[in-house]
N, C-alpha and C positions, 0 to 999 in steps of 0.2 A: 566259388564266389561266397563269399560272407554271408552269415543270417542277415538281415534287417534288425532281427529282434534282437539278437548278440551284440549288435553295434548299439542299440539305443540304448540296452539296458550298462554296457559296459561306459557308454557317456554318461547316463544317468550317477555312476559313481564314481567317478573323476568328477563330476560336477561337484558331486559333493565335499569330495577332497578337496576341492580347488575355493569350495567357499568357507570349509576348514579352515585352510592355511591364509587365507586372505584375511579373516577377522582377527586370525593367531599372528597376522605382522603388524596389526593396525593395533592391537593392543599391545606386543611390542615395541614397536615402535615411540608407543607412548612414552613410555621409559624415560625417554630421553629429556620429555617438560616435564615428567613427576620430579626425575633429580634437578632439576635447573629450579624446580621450583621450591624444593625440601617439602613434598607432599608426602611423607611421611608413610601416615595414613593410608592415602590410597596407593603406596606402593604395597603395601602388605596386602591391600582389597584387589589391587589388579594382580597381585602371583595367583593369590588364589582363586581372580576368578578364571584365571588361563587355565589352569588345571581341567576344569566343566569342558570347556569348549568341543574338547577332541568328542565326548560322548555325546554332548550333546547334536552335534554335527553326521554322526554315525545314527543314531537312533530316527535321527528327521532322514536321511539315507535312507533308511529300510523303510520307515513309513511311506517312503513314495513309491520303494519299489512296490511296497506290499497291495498299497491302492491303485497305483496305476497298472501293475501286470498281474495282479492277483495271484504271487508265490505263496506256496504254503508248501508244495513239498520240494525235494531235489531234480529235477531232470537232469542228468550229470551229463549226455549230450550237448546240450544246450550251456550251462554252465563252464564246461570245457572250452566251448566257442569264445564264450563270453572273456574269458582270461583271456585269450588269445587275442580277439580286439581290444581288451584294457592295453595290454603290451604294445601292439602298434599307436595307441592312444602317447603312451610312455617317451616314444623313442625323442621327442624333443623337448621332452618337459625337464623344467628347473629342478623338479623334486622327488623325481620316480621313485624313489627309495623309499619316504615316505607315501606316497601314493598306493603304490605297493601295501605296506601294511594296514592303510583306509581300508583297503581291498578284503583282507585276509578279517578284517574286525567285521567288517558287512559280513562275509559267507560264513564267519563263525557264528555269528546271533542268527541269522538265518535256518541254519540248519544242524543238524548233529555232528557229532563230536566224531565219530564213523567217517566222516567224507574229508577231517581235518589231512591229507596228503597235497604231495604236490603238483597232482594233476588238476586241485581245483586251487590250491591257495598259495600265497606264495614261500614257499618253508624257505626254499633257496632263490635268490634274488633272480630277474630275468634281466634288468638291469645294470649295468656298469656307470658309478659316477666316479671311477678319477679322471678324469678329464671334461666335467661339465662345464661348459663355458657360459659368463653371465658378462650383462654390458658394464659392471663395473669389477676390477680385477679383487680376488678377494683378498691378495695382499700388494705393498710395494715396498720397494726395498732403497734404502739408505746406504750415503756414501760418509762416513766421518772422514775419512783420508782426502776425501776431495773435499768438501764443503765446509769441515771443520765440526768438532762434535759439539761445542755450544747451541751452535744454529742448527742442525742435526733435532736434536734433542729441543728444541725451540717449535724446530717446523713440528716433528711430532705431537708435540701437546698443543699446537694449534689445531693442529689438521681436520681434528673431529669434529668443528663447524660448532661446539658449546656458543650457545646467546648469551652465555653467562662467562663474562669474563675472566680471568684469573689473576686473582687479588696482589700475588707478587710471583711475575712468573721471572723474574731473574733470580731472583733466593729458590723457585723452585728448581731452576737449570743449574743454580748454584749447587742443591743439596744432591741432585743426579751426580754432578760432577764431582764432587767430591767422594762421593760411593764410590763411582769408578775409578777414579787417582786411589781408592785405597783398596782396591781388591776388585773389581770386575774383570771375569773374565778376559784376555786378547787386548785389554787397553794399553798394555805396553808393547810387549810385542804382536803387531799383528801381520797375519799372512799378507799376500796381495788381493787376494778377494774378500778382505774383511767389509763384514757391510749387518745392518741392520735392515730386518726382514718385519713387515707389522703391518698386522692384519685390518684392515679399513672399516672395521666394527667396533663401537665399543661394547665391553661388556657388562650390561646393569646390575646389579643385585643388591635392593636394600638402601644402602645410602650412601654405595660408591660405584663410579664406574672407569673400568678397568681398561687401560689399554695393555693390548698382547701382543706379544713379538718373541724374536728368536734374533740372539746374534749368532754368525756365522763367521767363523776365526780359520780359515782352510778347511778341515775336516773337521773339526769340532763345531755343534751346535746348541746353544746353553738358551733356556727360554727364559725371558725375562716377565715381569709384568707391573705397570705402575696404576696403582690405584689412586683415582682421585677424587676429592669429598666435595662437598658444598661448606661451607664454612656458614650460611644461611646468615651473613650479615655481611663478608666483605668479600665473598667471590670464591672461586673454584681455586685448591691448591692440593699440591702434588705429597701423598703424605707420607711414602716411601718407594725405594724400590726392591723387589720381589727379583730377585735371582736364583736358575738352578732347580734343577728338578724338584726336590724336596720341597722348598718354596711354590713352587709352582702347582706339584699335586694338594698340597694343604689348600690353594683356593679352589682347586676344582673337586675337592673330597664331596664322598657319597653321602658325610652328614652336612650338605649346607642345601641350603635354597638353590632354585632354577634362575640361573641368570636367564636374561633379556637380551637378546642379539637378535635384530632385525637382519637377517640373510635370505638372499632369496634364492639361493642354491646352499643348504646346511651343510652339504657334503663337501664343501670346499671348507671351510671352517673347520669339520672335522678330519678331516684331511691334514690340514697345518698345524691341529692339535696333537693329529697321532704320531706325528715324526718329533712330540716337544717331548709328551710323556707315554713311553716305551709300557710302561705296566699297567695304562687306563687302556680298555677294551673301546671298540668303537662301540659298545652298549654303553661304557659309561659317559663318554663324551655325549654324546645325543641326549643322553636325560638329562648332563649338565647343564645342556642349552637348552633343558623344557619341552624336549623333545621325546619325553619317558615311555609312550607308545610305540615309536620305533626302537629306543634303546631295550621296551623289551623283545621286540620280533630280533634284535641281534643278537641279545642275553642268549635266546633259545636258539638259533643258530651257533654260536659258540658252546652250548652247553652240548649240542647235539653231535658237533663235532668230536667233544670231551669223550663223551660215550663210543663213540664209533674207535677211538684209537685210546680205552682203558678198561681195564678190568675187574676192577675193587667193586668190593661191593655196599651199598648204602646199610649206616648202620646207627642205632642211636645216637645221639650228641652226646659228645660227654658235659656232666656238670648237672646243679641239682635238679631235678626234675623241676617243672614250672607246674602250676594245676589248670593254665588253662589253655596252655600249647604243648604236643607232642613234638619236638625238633630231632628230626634227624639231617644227616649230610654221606657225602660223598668224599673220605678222607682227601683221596686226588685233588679233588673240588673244592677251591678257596667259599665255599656259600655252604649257608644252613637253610633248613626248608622247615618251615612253620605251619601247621596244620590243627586250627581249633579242636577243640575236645569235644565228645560229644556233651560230657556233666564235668562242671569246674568243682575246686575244692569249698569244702563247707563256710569256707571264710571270703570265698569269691561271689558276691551279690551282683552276677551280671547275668547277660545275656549274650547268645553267638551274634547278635546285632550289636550290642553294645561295643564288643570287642571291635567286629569292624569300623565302627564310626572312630574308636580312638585311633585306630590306624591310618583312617584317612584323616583325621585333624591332625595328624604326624606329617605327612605327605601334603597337604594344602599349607603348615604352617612353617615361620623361618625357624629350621634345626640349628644354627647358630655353628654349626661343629659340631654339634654334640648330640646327634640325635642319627641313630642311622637308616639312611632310607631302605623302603624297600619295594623288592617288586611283585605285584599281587597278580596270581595268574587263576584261569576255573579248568577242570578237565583237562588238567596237567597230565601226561603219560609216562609213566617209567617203564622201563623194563624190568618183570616179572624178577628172571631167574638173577639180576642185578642184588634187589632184595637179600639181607640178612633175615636168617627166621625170626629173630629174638624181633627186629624192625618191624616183620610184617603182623607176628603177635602182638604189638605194643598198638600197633595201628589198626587192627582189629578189635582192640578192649577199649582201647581207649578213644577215637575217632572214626569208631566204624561207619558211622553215617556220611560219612566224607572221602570214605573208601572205596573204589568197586574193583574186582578182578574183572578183567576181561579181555578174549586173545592174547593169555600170556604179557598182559601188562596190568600195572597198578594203574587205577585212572584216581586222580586226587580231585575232587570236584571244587574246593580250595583251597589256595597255599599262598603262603609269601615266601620270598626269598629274599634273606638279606648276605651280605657279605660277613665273613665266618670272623671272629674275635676270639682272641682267649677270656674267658669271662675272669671277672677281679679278681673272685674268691679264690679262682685257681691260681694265678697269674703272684698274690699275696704269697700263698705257701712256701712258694719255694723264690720268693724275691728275696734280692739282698737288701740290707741297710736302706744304701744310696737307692735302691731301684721300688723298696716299699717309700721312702720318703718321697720320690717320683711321682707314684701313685695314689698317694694321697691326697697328695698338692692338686695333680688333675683332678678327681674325685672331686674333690672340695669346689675345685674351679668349673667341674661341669653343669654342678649342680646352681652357682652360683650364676652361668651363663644361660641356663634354662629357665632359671626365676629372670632372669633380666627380661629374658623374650616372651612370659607371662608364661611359661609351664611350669608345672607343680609334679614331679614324676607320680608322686602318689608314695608307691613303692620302692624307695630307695636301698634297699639291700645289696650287697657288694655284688652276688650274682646275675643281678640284674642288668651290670654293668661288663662294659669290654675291652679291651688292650687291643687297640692297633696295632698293626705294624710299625706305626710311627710313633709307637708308646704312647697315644692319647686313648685318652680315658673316655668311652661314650656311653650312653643309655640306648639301651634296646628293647626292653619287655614295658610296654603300652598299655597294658589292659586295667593301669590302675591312675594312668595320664589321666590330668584336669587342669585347667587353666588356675593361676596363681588367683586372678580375682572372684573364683567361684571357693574358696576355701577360707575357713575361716581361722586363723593362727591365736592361741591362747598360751596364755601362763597357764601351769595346774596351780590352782589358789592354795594358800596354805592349810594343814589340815585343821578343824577344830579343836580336837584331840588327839596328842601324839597317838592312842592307839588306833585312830583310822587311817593309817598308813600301814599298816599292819592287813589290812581290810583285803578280801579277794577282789571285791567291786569297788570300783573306785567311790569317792563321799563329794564328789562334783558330778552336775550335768553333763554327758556329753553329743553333741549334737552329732547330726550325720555327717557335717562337711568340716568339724572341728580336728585342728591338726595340734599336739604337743609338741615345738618343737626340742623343748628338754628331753623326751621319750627316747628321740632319734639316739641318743648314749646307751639304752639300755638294750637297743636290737641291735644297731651298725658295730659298736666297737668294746665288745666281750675281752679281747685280747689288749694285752694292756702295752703294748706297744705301737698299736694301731691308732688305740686312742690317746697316747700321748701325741703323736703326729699332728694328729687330726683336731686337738684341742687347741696346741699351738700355733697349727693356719686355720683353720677354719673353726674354731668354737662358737665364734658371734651366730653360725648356723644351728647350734643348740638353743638359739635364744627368740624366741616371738617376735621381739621386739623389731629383729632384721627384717625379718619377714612383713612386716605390717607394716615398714619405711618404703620396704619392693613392694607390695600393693597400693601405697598410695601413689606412688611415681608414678607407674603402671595407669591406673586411675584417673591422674593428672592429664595425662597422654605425653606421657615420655617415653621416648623410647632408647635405652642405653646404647651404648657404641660398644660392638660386640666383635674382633678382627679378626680376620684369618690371617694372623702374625702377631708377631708377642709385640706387646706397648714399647719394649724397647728396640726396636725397629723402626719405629715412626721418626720421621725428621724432626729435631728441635723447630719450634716454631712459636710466634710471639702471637697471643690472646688478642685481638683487639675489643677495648672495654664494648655494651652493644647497650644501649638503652631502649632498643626499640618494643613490639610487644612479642614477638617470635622469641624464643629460648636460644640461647646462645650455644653451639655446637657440645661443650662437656657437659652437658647437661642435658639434650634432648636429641634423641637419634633411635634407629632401629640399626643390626646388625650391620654393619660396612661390608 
């Protein structure tokens, strides 16, 4: 027979999961009148403030258990039961998967780092969702052979129930159709089972929302995805279409914002996402959809798996040391793992709190592409004899306070993990012509897309930065991040006397939050082939003057139009003039 007490206390936290996820769809769901409305504004105020939710939801969690059953230590009798009735709790819930790692957050803040197994937590799932079934199906599927692909492709952009109607949805069916007449997958020959597959969510982010599908050509399955805007004077229009895996991973990359998908079973969502893109983990799909809690209880299941069938051992990163992160990795291992220092370099005026907060204004704020997320874990465990020496001496001089041995493992008490890049400086060296000219242009253009979305890296050095797989160019090292409107951009004024230039200390004031941006030539591009590049596309970024045009816009409350797809992608489409008092679309937006 079951405790009584195992039973209350295992509903007491499903409860709390359950009022979790209930405030976490109602501010999703919003999504859907912030775009219809071009609220801008409070689409940036509601990502951020989804983010809170999951802690704050956990923290009122323990506060009841803690008051109403007066826990202070483990009974692992008791707590054993307890998992056991959460699991029967499970068996017909929409979201066990999720509920599950609610679970695993409660008994961690609870108790020590010692009982973290999986006789109390759930490290391996006790649930199965590929077959969770919900009262609306999570996709449906299209017939262009039978129905015709005009009206196919018609129905689809009606479907999603938009209040806001679409300004010229025949040039929009028009500009589909012509994409496909000139290169979509199966449109000419197709099998007999050809049909379109699309999922009954759209997906928000920013100032577009996206619908997702899959065509299915006999055996082949190619994901498609169309993004659509507000035009925030004559209606909703369709502004391209997204084909093809490569396409398809650039909108759900690890440097963009959390989309908005109101699902009430995730696992079905990410289910039809993981049969689109073959090389995203079901950790990253989950965080894609704002779901970063569970994407990371999967991260560590997959990392754990890693370990179990490898045998390299963790070793420094290569590339210039940082002074205020120690980064090592796991060559096998596509991630790097970041662990503060105990004392930064003589030119680093911060603090181990300060460091944090930029990470998380990284993480609350839209990365545009260009900013790579990460995942922040506490009382991380590796395996001891895993350990390179040169690794575990470098993290004993340098972040010993963040370190402990014990039972033959390292316990990291905190770390982030981001996904591995070859950093610039190395990536430079040994580039050719065509593939430094590549690298430039990105460079230039990430920089240019981070001042759009109001960050200021701070620290723009080439090392700083990293080469995708997909050759884009991102920022990674945060600890010198600040918002574009908190910094102050100057000319150096002219000297009085040519020999004050000459001078060690400069013969101008310089404030604390004052930036040069002519200086940036004399650290970034030493090499003079670099800075030919770099003078060519992006010089106007030597100049104040840019800078202080992007602070005022900024200022103004605009927000630029920032795309996961190059501008020549977008469908031709005609301006209509706007007199009204809203900002006419090229001219005011946050990232699409």
């Amino acid at each position: 027979m079951a405790w009584p007490l195992a039973k209350e206390i295992a509903q007491s936290i499903l409860d709390g999961f359950d009022r979790h996820y209930l405030l976490f769809r109602e501010i999703t769901a919003g999504a859907r009148r912030r775009f219809e409305a071009a609220q801008w504004a409070a689409v940036q105020a509601s990502s951020k403030e989804r983010i809170y939710y999951y802690d704050r939801r956990v923290n009122e969690t323990i506060e009841h258990l803690r008051s109403r059953y007066e826990i202070i230590e483990l009974d692992e009798m008791l707590w054993k039961r307890i998992k056991v009735e959460y699991v029967r709790l499970l068996h017909q819930h929409r979201q066990p998967e999720l509920a599950e790692t609610f679970y695993n957050s409660v008994f961690c803040r609870l108790f020590h780092r010692r009982y973290y197994h999986n006789r109390n937590i759930f490290v391996r799932p006790a649930v199965a969702t590929d077959h969770i079934e919900t009262d609306v199906p999570a996709y449906r599927c299209l017939y262009p052979a039978r129905d015709g692909f005009s009206k196919v492709i018609g129905d689809i952009l009606t479907s999603f129930g938009f209040s806001l109607p679409f300004a010229d949805i025949r040039k929009d069916i028009c500009n589909i159709m012509r994409f496909i007449r000139d290169g979509f997958p199966g449109a000419e020959a197709r099998e007999q089972n050809f049909h379109l597959a699309v999922l009954n969510f759209a997906f928000f982010r920013n100032k577009a929302a996206y619908i997702i599908g899959r065509v299915v050509n006999g055996p082949t399955k190619t994901p498609f995805a169309i993004p659509i805007l507000n035009d925030e004077h004559g209606g909703l229009y369709v502004d391209t279409l997204l084909v093809g895996e490569s396409d398809f991973a650039n909108v759900f990359s690890f440097t963009r914002a959390y989309f908005m998908v109101d699902a009430e079973a995730p696992s079905t969502v990410v289910n039809f996402l993981s049969r689109l893109l073959p090389f995203k983990t079901k950790a990253d799909l989950y965080t894609a959809i704002g779901l970063q809690k569970h994407g990371k209880t999967e991260f560590y299941r997959d990392f754990l798996e890693h370990l179990r069938h490898s045998g390299d051992a963790f070793v420094v990163a290569p590339g210039v040391k940082g002074m205020v992160m120690t980064v090592f990795t796991l060559p096998s291992y596509p991630y790097v793992f970041k662990v503060i220092k105990d004392t930064f370099g003589p030119t680093k005026d911060m603090s181990r709190d300060t460091v944090k907060k930029k990470y998380q204004l990284v993480k609350q704020h839209d990365r545009v592409g260009r900013m790579a997320d990460s995942l922040e874990y506490s009382d991380a465990a590796f395996p001891l004899d895993r350990f390179s020496p040169e690794l575990l001496d470098e993290l004993r001089r340098e972040a010993g306070s963040s370190v402990e041995l014990a039972d033959s493992q390292v316990i990291v008490k905190h770390l982030y993990i981001e996904r591995r890049m070859t950093p610039l400086n190395i990536y430079i060296q040994t580039a050719s012509d065509q593939q430094l000219r590549h690298a430039i242009a990105e460079y230039g253009q990430a920089i240019r897309e981070l001042a759009a979305a109001n960050i200021f890296p701070g620290d723009m050095l080439f090392k700083n930065f990293g080469v995708t797989r997909h050759e884009r160019v991102v920022f990674y090292d945060y600890d010198e991040i600040c918002y574009m409107t908190e910094t102050n951009f100057r000319r150096i004024p002219p000297a009085p006397y040519p020999e004050y230039e000459m001078m060690a200390e400069p013969w101008y004031s310089v404030g604390p939050n004052d930036v040069f941006p002519e200086e940036f030539a004399t650290f970034l591009l030493a090499e003079r082939r670099v800075r030919d590049i770099f003078v060519e596309l992006h010089g106007d970024l030597l100049d104040a003057e840019y800078w202080q045009r992007k602070q005022y816009h900024i200022q103004a409350g605009h927000f630029e139009d920032v795309f996961p797809y190059p501008e020549a992608r977008r469908f031709p489409r005609r301006i209509v003039p706007h007199f009204g008092s809203r900002q006419a679309r090229p001219v005011a937006a946050a990232s699409a």
